[in-house]
C-alpha atoms as an extended CHARMM CRD file, in Angstrom:
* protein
*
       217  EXT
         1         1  UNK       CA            119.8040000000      -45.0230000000       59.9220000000  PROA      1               0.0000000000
         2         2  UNK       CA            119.3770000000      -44.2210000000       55.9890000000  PROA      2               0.0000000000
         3         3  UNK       CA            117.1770000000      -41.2700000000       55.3110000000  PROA      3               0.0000000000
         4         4  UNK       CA            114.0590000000      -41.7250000000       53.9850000000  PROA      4               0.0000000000
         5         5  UNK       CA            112.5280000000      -40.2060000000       50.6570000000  PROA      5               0.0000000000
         6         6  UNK       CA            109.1210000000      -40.4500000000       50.6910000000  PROA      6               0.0000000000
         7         7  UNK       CA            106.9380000000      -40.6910000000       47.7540000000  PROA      7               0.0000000000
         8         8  UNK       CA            103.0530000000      -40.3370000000       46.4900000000  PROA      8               0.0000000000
         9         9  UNK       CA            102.1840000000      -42.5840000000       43.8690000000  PROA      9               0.0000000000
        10        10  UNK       CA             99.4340000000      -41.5180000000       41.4710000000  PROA      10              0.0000000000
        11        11  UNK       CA             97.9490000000      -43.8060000000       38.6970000000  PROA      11              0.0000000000
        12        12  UNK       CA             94.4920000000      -45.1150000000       38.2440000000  PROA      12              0.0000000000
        13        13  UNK       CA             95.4220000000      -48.6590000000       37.5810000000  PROA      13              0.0000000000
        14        14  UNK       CA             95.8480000000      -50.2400000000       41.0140000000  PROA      14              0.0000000000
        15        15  UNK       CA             97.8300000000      -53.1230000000       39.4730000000  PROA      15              0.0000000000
        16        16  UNK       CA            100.6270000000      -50.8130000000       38.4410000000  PROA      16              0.0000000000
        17        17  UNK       CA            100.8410000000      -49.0640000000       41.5920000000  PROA      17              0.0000000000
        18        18  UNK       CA            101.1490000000      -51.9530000000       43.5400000000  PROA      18              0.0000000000
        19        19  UNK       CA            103.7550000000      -52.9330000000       41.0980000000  PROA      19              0.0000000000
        20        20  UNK       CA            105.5580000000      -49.6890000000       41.3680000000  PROA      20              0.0000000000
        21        21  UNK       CA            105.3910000000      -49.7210000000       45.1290000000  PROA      21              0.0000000000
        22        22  UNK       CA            107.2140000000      -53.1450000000       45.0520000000  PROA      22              0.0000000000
        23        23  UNK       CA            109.8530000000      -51.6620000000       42.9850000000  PROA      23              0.0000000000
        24        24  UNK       CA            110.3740000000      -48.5870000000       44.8700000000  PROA      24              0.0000000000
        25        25  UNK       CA            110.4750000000      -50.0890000000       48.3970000000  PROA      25              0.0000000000
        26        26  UNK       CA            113.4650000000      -52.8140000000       47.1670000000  PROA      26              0.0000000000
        27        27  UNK       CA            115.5760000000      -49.5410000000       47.6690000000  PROA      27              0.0000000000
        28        28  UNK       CA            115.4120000000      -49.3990000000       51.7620000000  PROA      28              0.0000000000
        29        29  UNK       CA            115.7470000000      -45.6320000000       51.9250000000  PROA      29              0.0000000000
        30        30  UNK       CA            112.8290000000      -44.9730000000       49.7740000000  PROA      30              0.0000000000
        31        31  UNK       CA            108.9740000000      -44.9650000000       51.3380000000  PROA      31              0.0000000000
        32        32  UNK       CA            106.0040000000      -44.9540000000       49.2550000000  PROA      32              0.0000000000
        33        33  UNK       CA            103.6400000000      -42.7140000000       51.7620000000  PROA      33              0.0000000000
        34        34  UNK       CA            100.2790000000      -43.1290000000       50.1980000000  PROA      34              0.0000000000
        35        35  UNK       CA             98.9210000000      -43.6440000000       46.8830000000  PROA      35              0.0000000000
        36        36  UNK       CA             95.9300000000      -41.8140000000       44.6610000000  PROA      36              0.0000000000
        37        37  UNK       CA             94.0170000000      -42.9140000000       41.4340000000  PROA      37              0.0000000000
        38        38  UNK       CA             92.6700000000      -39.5070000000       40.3620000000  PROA      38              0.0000000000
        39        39  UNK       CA             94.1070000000      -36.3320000000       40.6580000000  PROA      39              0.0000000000
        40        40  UNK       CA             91.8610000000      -34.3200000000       42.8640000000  PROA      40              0.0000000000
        41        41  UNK       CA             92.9720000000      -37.3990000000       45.3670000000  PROA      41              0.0000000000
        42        42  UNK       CA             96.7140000000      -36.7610000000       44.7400000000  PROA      42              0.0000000000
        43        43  UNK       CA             96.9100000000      -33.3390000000       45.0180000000  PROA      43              0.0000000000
        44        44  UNK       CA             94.8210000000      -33.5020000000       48.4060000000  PROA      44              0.0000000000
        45        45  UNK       CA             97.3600000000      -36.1400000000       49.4470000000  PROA      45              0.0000000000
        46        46  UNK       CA            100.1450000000      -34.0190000000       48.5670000000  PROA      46              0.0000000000
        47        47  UNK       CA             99.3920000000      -30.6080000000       50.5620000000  PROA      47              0.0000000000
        48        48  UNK       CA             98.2500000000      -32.9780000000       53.4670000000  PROA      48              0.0000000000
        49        49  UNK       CA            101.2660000000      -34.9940000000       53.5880000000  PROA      49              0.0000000000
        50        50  UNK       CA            103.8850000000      -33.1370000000       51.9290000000  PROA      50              0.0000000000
        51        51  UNK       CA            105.7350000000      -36.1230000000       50.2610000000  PROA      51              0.0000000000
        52        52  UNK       CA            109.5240000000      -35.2270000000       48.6290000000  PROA      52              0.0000000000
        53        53  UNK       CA            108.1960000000      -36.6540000000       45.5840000000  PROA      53              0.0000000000
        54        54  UNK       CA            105.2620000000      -37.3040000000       43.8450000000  PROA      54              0.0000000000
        55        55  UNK       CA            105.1460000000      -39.4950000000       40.4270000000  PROA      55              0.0000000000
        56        56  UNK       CA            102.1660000000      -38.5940000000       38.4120000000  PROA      56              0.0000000000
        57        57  UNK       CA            100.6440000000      -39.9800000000       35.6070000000  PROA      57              0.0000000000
        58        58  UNK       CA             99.3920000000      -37.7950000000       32.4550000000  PROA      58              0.0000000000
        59        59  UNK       CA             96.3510000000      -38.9890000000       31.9340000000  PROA      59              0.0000000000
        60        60  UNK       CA             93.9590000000      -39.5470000000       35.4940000000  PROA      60              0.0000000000
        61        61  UNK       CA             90.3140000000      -38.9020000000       36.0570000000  PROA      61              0.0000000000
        62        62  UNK       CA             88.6740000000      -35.6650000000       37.5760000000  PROA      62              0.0000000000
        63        63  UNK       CA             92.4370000000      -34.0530000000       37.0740000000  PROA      63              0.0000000000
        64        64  UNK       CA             95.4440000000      -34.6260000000       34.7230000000  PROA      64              0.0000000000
        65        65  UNK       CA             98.8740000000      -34.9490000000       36.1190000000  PROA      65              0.0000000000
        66        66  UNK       CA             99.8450000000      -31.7840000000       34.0390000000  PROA      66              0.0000000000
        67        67  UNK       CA             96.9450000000      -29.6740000000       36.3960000000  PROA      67              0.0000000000
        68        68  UNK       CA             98.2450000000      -31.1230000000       38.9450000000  PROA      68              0.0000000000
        69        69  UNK       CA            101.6270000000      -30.1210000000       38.7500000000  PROA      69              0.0000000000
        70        70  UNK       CA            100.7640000000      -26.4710000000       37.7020000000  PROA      70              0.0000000000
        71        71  UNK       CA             97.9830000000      -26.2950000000       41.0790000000  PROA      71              0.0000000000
        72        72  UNK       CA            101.5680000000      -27.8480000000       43.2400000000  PROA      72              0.0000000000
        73        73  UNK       CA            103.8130000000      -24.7390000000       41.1900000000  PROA      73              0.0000000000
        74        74  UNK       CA            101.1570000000      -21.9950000000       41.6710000000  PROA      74              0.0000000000
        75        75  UNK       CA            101.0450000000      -22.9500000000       45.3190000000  PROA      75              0.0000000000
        76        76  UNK       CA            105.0670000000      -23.2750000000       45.6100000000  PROA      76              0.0000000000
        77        77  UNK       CA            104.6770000000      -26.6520000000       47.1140000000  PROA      77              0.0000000000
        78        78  UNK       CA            107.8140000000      -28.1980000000       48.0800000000  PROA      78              0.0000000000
        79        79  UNK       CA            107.8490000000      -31.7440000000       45.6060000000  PROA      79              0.0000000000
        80        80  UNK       CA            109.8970000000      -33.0200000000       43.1900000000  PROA      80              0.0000000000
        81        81  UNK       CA            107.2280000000      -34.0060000000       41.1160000000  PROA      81              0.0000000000
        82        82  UNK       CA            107.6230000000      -37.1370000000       38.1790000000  PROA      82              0.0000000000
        83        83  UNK       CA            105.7680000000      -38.0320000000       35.4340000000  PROA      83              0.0000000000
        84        84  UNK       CA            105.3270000000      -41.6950000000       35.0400000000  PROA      84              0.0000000000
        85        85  UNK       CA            103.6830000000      -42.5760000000       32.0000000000  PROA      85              0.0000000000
        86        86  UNK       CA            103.2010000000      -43.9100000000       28.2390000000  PROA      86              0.0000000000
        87        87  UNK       CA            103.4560000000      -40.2820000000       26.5400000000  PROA      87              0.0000000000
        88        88  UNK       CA            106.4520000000      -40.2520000000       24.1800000000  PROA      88              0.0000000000
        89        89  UNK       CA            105.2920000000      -37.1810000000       22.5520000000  PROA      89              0.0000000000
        90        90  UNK       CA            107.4830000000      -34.2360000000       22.5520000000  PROA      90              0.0000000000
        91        91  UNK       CA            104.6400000000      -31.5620000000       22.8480000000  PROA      91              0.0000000000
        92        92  UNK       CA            103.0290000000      -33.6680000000       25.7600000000  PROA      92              0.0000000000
        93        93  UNK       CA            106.5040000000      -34.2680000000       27.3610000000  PROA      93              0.0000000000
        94        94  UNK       CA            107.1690000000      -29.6300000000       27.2180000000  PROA      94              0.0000000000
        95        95  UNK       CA            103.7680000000      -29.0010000000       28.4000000000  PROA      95              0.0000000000
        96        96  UNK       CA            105.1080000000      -31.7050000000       31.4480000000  PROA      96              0.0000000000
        97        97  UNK       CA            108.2700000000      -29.7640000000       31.9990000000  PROA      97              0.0000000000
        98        98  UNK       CA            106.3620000000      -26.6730000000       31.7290000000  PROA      98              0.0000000000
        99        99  UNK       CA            104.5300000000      -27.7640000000       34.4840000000  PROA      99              0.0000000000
       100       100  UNK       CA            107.0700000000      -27.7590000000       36.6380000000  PROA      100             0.0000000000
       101       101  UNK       CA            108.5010000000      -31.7200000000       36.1160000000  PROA      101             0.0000000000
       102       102  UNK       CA            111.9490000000      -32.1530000000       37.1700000000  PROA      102             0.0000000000
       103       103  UNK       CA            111.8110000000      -36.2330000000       36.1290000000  PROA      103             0.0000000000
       104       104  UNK       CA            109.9470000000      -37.5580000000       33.2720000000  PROA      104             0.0000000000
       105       105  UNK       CA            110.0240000000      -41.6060000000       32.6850000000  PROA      105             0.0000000000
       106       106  UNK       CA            108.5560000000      -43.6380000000       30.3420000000  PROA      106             0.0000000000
       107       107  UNK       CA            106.2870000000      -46.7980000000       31.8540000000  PROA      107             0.0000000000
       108       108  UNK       CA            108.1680000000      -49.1470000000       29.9860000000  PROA      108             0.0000000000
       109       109  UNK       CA            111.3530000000      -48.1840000000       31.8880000000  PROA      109             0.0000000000
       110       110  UNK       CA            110.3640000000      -47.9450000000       35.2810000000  PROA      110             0.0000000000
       111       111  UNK       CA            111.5870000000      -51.0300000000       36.7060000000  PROA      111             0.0000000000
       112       112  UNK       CA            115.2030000000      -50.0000000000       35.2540000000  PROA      112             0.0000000000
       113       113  UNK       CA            114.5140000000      -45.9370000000       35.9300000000  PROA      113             0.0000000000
       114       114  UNK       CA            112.3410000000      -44.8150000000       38.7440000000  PROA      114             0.0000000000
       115       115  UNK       CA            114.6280000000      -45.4680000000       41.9320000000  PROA      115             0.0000000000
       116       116  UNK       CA            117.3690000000      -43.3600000000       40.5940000000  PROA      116             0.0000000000
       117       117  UNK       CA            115.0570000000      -40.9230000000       38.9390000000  PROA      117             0.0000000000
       118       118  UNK       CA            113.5500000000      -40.3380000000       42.3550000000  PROA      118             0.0000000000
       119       119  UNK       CA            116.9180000000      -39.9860000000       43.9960000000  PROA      119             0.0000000000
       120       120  UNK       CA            117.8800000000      -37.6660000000       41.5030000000  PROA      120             0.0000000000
       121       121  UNK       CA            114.7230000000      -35.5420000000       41.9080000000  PROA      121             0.0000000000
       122       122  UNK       CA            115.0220000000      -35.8810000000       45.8320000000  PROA      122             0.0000000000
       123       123  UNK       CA            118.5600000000      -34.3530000000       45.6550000000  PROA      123             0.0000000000
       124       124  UNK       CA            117.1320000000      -31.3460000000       43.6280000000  PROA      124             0.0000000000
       125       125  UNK       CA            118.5420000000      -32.6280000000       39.7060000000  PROA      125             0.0000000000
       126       126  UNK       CA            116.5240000000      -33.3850000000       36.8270000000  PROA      126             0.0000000000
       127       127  UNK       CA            115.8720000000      -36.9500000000       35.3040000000  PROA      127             0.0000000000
       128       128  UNK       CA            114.7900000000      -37.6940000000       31.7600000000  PROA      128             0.0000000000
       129       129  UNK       CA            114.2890000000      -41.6750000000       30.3540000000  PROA      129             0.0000000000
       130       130  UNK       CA            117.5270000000      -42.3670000000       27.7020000000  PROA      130             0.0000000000
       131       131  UNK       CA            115.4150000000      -42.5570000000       24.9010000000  PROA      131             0.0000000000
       132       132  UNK       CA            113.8030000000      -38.9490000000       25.5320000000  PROA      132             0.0000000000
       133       133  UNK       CA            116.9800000000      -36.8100000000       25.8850000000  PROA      133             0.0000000000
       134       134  UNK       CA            116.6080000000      -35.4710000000       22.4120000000  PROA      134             0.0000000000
       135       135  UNK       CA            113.9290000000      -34.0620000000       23.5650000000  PROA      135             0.0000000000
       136       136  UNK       CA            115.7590000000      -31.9460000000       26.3700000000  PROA      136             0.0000000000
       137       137  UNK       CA            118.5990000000      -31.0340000000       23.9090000000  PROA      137             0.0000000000
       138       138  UNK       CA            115.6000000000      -29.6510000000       21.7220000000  PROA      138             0.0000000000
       139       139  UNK       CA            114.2000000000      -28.0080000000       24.4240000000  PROA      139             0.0000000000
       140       140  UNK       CA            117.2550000000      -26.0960000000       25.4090000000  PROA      140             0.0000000000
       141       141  UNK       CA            118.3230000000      -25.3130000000       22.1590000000  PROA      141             0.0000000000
       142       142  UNK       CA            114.4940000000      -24.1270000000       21.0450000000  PROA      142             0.0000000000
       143       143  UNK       CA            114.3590000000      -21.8210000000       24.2820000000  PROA      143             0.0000000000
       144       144  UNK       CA            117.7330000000      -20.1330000000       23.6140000000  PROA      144             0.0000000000
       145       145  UNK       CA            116.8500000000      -19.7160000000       19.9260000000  PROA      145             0.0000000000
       146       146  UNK       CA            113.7890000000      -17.8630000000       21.1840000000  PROA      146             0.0000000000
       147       147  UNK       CA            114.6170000000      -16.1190000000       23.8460000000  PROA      147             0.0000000000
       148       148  UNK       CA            117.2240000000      -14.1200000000       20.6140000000  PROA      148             0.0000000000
       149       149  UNK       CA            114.4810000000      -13.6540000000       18.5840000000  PROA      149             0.0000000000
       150       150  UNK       CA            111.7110000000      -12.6430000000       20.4800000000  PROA      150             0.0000000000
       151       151  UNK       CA            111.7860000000      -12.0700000000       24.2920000000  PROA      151             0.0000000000
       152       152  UNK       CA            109.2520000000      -13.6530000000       26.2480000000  PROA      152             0.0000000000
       153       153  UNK       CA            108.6030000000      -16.3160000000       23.9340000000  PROA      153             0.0000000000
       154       154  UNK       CA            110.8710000000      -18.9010000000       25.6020000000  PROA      154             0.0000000000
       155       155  UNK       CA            108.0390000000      -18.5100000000       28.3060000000  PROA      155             0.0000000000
       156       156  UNK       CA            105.4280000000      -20.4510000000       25.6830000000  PROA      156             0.0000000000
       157       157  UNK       CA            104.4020000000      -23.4730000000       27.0130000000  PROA      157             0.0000000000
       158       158  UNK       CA            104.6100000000      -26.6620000000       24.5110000000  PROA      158             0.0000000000
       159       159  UNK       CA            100.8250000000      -26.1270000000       24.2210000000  PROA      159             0.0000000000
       160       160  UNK       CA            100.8990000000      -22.5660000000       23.6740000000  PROA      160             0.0000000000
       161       161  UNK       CA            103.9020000000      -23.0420000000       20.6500000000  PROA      161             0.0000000000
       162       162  UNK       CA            101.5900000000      -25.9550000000       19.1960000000  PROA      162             0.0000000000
       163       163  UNK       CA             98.7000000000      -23.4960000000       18.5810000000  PROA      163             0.0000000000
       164       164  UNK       CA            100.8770000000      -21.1200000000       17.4950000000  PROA      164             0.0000000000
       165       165  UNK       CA            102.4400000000      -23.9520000000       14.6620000000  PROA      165             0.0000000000
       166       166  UNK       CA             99.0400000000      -23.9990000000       13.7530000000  PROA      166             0.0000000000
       167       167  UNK       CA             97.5430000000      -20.1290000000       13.6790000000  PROA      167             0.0000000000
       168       168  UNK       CA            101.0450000000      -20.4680000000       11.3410000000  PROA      168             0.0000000000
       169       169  UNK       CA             99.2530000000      -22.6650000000        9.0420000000  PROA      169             0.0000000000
       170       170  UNK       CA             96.3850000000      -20.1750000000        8.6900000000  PROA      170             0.0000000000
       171       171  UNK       CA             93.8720000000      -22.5230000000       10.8840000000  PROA      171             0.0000000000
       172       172  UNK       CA             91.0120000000      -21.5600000000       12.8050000000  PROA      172             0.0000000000
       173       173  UNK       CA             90.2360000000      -21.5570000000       16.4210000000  PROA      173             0.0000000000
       174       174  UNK       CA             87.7260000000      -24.0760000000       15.2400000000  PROA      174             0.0000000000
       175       175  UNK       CA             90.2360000000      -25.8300000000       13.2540000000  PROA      175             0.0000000000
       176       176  UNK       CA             93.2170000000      -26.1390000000       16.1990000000  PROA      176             0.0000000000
       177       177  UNK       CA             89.9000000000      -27.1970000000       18.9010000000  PROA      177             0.0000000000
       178       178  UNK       CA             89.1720000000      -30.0070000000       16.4500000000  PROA      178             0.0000000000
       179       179  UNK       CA             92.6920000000      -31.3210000000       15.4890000000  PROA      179             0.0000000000
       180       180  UNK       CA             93.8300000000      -30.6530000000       19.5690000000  PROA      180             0.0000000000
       181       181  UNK       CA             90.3300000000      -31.6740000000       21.1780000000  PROA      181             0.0000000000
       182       182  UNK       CA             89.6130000000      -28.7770000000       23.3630000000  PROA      182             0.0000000000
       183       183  UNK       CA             87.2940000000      -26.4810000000       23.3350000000  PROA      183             0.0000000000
       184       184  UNK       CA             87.2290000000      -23.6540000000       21.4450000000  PROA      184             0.0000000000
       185       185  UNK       CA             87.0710000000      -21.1050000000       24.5420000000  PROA      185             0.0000000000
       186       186  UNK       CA             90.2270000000      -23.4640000000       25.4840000000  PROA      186             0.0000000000
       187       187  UNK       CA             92.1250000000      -22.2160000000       22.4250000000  PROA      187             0.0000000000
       188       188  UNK       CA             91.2030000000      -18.7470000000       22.8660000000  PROA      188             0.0000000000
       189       189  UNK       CA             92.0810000000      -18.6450000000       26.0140000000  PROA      189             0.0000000000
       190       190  UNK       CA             95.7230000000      -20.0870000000       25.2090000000  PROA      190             0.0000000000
       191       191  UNK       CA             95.9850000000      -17.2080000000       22.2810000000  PROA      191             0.0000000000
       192       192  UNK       CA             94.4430000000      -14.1680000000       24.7840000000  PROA      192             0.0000000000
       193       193  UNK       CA             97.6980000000      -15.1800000000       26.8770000000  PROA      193             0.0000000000
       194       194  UNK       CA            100.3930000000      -15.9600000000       24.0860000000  PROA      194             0.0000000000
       195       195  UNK       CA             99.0780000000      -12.4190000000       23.0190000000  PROA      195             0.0000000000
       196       196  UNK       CA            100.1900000000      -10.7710000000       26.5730000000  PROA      196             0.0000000000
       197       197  UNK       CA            103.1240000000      -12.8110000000       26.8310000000  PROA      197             0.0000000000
       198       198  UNK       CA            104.8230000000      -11.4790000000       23.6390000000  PROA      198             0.0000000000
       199       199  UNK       CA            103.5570000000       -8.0500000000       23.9150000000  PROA      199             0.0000000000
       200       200  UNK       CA            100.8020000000       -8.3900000000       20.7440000000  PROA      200             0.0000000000
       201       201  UNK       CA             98.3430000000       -6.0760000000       20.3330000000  PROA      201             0.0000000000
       202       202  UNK       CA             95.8180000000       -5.9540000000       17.3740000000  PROA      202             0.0000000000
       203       203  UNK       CA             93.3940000000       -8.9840000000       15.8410000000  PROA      203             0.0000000000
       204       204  UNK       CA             95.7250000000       -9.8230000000       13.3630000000  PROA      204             0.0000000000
       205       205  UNK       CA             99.2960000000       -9.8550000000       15.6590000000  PROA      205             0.0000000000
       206       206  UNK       CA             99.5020000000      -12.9760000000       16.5720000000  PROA      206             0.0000000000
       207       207  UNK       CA             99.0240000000      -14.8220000000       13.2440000000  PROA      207             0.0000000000
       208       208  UNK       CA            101.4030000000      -12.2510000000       11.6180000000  PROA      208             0.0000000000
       209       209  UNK       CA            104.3650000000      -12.7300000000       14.6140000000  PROA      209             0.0000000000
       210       210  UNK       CA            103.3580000000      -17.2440000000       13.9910000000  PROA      210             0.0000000000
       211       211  UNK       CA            104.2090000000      -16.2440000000       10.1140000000  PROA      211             0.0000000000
       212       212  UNK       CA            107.0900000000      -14.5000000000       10.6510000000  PROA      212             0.0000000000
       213       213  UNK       CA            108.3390000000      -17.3450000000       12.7510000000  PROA      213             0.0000000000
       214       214  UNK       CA            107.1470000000      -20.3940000000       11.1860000000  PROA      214             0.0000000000
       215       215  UNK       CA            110.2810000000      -21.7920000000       10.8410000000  PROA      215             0.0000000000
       216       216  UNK       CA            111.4060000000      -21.4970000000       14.2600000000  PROA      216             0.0000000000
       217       217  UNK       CA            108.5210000000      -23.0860000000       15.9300000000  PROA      217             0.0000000000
């Protein structure tokens, strides 16, 4: 008898999860458990059921996939968790790995990349669609490039070196809420803990350590 993976799928269009289900289950050893359409729904699902995967979308009511993924990380839940989704931007596809991703495919490749994605995840690996491996390589080389200028700062989330790009290019909190829209609590919240990340202390440190390394962010 094969062994099962099972999986949660979370999406708020039923018509793709059905679709996805139906393209999971053609692989015999894989079992779609349950499904969700928010995120408060899927993460509930996940600590009840305790599924070896879950594939999340980014954007879902009451609670993103990203929140969702760093809730299942706080709480050291045992998943291999995948986003599924339409994001091809690089800053949305850090802040998913971040998170604690290990497999990150696009929606237009899921019929050709989910079932060995989620094998991939299941056996502990990471999985990235072809056309976003640049991003990885960036990634990596970005973090080790960091991590020999400035300890700590590899620890940044995508997020966190966004803002940063921009207290670089002398904006406001105002300014980065607007162009990012959050709130502006939301940004300086994100710059309190950039500030105790990399050791900053004083009003003016953290825009004078973004100008000093402009370049490498």
């Amino acid at each position: 008898m094969k062994i099962e993976i099972s999986i949660l799928i979370a999406d708020d269009h039923p018509i793709f999860r059905r679709g996805l289900r139906q393209v999971i289950e053609t692989d015999t050893a894989l079992k779609v458990v349950s499904e969700a359409e928010d995120g408060e729904t899927a993460l509930a699902l996940i600590e009840q059921l305790k599924p070896d995967v879950a594939l999340l979308d980014v954007d879902m009511p009451k609670l993103d996939g990203i929140d969702v993924a760093r809730t299942l990380r706080k709480k050291s839940a045992n998943v291999g968790v995948i986003f599924l989704t339409m994001h091809k931007d690089e800053d949305v596809f850090n802040d998913a790995m971040d998170a604690g991703a290990r497999g990150y495919v696009l929606k237009d490749n899921a019929v050709t990349d989910v079932i060995n994605c989620i094998r991939a995840v299941a056996a502990g690996q990471h999985f990235v669609s072809p056309q976003l491996t640049s991003y990885l390589l960036n990634r990596n080389n970005r973090a080790a490039s960091l991590a020999k200028q400035k300890p700590g700062l590899e620890l940044l989330t995508g997020t966190e070196r966004r803002i940063l790009r921009l207290i670089a290019e002398n904006k406001t909190s105002r300014q980065i809420a607007d162009e990012m829209f959050v709130s502006v609590r939301t940004v300086e919240n994100h710059r309190a803990n950039m500030s105790i990340k990399l050791d900053l202390r004083g009003a003016h440190a953290l825009l004078k350590f973004a100008l000093e390394h402009k370049s490498s962010l």
